[in-house]
MINU-464635 format. One line per 8 residues: number of its first residue (from 0); their letters; for each residue x, y, z of C-alpha. Coordinates in steps of 0.25 Angstrom, whole numbers, plus 5000, padded with zeros to 4 digits. Layout:
<sites>
NUM) A) X,Y,Z | ...
</sites>
This chain:
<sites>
0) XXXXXXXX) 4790,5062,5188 | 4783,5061,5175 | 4770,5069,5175 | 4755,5065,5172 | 4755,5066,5157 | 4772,5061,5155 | 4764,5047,5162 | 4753,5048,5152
8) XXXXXXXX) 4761,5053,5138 | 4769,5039,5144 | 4756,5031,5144 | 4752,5034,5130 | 4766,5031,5123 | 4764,5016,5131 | 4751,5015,5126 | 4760,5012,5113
16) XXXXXXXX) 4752,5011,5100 | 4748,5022,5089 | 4757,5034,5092 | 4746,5043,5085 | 4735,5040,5094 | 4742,5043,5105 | 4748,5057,5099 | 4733,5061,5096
24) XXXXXXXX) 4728,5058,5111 | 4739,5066,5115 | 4736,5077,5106 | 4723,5077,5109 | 4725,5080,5124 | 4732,5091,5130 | 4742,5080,5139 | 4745,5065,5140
32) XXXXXXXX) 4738,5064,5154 | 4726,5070,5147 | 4726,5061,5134 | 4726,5049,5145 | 4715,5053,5154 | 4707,5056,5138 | 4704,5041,5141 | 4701,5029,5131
40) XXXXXXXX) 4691,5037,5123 | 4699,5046,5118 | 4711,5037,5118 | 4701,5030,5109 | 4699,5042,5101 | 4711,5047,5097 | 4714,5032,5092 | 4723,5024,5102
48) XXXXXXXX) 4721,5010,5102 | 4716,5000,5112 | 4730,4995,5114 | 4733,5010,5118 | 4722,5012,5126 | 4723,5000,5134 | 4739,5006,5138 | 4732,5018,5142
56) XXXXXXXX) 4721,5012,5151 | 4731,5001,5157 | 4741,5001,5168 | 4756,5002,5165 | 4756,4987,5165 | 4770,4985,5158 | 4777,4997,5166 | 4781,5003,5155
64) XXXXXXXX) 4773,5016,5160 | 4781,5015,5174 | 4794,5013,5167 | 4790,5028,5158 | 4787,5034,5171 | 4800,5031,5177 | 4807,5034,5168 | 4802,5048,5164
72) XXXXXXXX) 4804,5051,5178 | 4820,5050,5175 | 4827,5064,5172 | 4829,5066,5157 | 4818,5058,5154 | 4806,5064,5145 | 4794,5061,5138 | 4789,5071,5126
80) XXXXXXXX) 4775,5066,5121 | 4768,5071,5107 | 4759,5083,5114 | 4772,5087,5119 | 4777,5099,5116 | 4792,5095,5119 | 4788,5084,5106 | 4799,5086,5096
88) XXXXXXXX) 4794,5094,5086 | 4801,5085,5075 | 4797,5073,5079 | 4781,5077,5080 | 4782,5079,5064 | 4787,5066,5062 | 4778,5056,5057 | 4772,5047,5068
96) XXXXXXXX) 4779,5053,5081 | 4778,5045,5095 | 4770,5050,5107 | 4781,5055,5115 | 4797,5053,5116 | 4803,5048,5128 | 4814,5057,5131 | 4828,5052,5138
104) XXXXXXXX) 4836,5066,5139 | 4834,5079,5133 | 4823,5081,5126 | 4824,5096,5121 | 4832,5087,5110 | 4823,5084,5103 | 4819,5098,5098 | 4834,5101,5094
112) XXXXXXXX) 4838,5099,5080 | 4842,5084,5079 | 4849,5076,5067 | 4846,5061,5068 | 4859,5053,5066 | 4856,5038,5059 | 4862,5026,5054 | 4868,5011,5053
120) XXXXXXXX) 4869,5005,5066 | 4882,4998,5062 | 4889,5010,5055 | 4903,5010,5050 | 4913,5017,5056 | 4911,5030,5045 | 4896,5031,5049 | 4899,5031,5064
128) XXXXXXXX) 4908,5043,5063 | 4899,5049,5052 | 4887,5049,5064 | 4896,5052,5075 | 4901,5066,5064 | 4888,5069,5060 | 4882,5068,5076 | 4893,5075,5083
136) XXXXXXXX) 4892,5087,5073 | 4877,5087,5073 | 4877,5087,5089 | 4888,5097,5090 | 4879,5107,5080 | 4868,5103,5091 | 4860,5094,5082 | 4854,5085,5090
144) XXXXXXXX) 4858,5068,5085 | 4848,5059,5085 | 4850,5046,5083 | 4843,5031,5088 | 4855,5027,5099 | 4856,5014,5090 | 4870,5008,5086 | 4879,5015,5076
152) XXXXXXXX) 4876,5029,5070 | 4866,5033,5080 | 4876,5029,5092 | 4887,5036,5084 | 4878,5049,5083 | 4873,5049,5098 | 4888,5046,5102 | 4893,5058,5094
160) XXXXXXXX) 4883,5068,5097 | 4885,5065,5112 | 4900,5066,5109 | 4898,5079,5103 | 4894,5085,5118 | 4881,5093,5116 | 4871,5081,5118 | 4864,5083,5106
168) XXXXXXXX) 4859,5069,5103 | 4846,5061,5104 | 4843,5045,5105 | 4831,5041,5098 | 4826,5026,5103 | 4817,5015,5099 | 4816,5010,5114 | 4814,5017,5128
176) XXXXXXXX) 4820,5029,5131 | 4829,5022,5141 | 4833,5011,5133 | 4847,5009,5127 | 4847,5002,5112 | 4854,4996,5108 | 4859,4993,5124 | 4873,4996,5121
184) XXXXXXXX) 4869,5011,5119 | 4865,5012,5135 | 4875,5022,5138 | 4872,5030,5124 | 4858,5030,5130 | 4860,5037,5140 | 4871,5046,5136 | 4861,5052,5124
192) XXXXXXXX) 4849,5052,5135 | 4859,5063,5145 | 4863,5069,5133 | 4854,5068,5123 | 4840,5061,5123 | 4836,5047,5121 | 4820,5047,5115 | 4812,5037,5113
200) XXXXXXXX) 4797,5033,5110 | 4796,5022,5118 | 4795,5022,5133 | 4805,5017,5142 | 4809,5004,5143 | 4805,5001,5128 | 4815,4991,5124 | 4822,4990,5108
208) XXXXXXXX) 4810,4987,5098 | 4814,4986,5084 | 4801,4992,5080 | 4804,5004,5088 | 4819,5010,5081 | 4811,5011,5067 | 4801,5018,5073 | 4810,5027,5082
216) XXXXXXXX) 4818,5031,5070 | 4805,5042,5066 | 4810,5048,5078 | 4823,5049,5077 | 4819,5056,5063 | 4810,5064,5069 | 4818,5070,5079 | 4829,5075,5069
224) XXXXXXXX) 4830,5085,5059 | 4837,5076,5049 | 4842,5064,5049 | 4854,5060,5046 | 4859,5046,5042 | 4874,5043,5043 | 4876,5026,5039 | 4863,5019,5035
232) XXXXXXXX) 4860,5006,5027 | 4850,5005,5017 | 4841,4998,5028 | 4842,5005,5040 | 4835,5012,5052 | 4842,5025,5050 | 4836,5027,5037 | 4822,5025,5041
240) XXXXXXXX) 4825,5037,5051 | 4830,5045,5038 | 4816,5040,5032 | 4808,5048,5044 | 4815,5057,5045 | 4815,5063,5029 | 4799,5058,5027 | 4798,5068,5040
248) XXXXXXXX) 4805,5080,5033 | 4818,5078,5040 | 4831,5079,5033 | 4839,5066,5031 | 4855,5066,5031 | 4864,5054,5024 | 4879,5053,5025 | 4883,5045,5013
256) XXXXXXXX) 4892,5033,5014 | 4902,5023,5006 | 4894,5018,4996 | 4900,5004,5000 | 4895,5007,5015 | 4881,4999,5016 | 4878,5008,5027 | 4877,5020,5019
264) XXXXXXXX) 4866,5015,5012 | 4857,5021,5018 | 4864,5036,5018 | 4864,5034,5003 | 4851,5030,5000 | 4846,5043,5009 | 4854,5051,5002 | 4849,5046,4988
272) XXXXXXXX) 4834,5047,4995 | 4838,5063,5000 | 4846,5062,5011 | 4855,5073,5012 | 4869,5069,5010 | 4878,5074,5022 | 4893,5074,5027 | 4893,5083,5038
280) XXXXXXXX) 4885,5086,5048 | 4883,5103,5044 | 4875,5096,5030 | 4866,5089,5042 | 4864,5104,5051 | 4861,5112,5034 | 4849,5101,5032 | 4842,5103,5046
288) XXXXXXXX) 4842,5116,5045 | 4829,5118,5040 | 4823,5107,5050 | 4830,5116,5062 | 4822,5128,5059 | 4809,5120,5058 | 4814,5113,5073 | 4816,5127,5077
296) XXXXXXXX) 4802,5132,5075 | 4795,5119,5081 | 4803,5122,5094 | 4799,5137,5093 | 4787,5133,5093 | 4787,5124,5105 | 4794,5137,5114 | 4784,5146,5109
304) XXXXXXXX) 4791,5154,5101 | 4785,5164,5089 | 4785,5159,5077 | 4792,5175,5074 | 4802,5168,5080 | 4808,5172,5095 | 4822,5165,5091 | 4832,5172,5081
312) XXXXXXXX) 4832,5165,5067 | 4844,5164,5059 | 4850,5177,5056 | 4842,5184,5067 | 4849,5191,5077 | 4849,5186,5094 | 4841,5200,5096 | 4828,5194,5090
320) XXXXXXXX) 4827,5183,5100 | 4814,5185,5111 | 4821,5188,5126 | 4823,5176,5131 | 4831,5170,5118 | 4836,5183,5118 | 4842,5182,5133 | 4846,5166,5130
328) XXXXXXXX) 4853,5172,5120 | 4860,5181,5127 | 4865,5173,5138 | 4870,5163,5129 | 4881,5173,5122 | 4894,5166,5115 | 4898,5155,5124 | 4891,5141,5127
336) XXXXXXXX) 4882,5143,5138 | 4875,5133,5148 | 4860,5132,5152 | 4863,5135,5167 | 4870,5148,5162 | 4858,5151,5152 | 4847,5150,5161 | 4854,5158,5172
344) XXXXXXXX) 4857,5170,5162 | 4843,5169,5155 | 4834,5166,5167 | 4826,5156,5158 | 4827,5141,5160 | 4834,5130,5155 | 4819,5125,5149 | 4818,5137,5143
352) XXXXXXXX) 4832,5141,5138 | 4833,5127,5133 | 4822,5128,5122 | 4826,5142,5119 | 4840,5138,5116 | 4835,5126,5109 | 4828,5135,5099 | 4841,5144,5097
360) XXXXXXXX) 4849,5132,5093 | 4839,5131,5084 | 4839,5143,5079 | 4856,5141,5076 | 4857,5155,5087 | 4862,5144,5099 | 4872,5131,5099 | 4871,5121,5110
368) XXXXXXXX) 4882,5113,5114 | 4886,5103,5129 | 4873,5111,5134 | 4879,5125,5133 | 4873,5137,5123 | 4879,5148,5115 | 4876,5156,5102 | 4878,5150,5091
376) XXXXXXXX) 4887,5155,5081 | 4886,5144,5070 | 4876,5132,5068 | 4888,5122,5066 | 4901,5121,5070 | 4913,5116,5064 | 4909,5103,5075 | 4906,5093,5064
384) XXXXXXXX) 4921,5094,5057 | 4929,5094,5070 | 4921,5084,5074 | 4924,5073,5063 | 4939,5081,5063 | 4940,5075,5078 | 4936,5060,5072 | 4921,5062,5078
</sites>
């Protein structure tokens, strides 16, 4: 059952309005329960509107607050607000970020390093495969695919990053959490929520609002590394994303086109604006690699960890590890190796080994793949040319 301050971070992303007032009520109390009980005056005072006010004050006329409620009491189902510390650290340094994510799946993805997959919602058959070789190598390197579960290159991605087994893939949403759009997608939904994560700003139940895909596109940037655009027109969603996510100091990635292909507009105008040309997916893992390390230390920083640095860096030995990275590393050896049996050799729990593993990926010293862990003896594997051997 969703505790006392899940119910009141609920009440203030309905209270709709200004995101930054909002943010600053919440950063000005130590919980959402406590930024509630404040009261109108200091609502007043960190500058929410009357329109917001009146939302906090009144009843759940609408049902909308019922309809959050129940569904965060589903398993799976999350809600990280901005005074959390679960906030993605990417996305926080974005401009204008929302008051909290809705969360449908596993939402330890959003600290993983993530490449956003976009582009034409009517591609020809050459972009399709481009995105489904891009995501499937990506997501085998355990880069996380994001994309916006729309039709064309963000299906193809999603679909291929599923197909590549390790569940690496996230679905950012302009509607509800628990809505499917375009509706042909229902079973893509809900696939990427048991595998991956579906996120949302909206609450559940928000139907399709044209206003809202734009706007969620900030996210989808924000979320990501880099990136990376695979078949665009020169008037296109996918490049607004690409905007975001290069104004926010991300990288952005094009993959060129027939020049008689108005669908790769787009890709060419980025790359004559800077985009960095790419055929293959290892060009995509180079140019992130600087972002990684900076991802790194923002998740060091919410475990706890020294800045001197408990986890080995590259060209460290194992030895430098604190104890209980030290044992983790130990008990994963050679071969993959699963949760249950890394809890029961370690004596840590799943919570705990999870982030600890996490940062490891990071650090290039652990791969992941189908929920099992081993040492990682190469950041990428020859994944990305079998796979387009195999006809992706």
């Amino acid at each position: 059952m969703p505790n006392e301050d899940l119910i009141a971070l609920a009440r203030l992303v309905l209270a709709g309005g200004p995101v930054l007032p909002r943010r600053r009520l919440l950063e000005q109390h130590a919980a959402p329960a406590l930024a509630l009980a404040a009261g109108t005056g200091a609502w007043r005072a960190e500058g929410l509107d009357a329109v917001q006010i009146t939302h906090l004050q009144g009843g759940d006329t609408d049902g909308a607050l019922a309809r959050t409620r129940h569904w965060l009491e589903g398993p799976g189902h999350h809600l990280i607000g901005w005074h959390d510390a679960d906030y993605p650290a990417q996305l926080r340094a974005m401009p204008s970020p929302p008051l909290a994510l809705f969360v449908d799946g596993d939402p330890t993805l959003l600290w993983r390093p993530a490449v956003a997959i976009v582009g034409s919602r009517s591609p020809t058959s050459g972009g399709r495969d481009n995105a489904h070789y891009f995501a499937r190598a990506l997501a085998s390197a355990g880069i996380v695919v994001v994309s916006g579960m729309a039709r064309g290159i963000d299906a193809a991605a999603h679909e291929a990053a599923l197909a590549a087994g390790s569940g690496t893939t996230v679905a950012v949403v302009g509607t509800g959490p628990d809505i499917a759009y375009p509706p042909a997608h229902d079973r893509l939904r809900d696939r990427l929520a048991m595998q991956g994560a579906v996120v949302s700003e909206h609450p559940p139940g928000t139907p399709a609002v044209r206003s809202h895909f734009p706007a969620r596109n900030r996210i989808l940037a924000g979320l990501a590394l880099g990136t990376l655009v695979v078949e665009a027109a020169e008037q296109s969603g996918a490049l607004i994303t690409a905007r975001q996510a290069g104004e926010a100091g991300r990288e952005v990635f094009a993959v060129p086109g027939s020049i008689h292909n108005p669908r790769a507009r787009g890709c060419h105008r980025l790359i004559r604006d800077g985009a960095a040309l790419v055929e293959d997916p290892r060009e995509v893992v180079d140019g992130l690699a600087h972002l990684a390390a900076d991802l790194a230390d923002a998740l060091r920083a919410r475990l706890g960890e020294a800045e001197s640095g408990a986890i080995a860096g590259p060209g460290e030995t194992p030895q430098r590890l604190d104890p209980d990275y030290q044992r983790l590393w130990e008990a994963l050896g050679h071969d993959p190796t699963g949760m249950d049996q890394l809890v029961s050799r370690t004596r840590l729990t799943a919570a705990e080994l999870s982030s600890m593993l996490l940062v490891m990926e990071l650090d290039g010293l652990v791969t992941a793949e189908h929920g099992r862990y081993q040492r990682k003896t190469g950041f990428f594997t020859s994944t990305a040319s079998t796979t387009q051997a195999e006809g992706q």
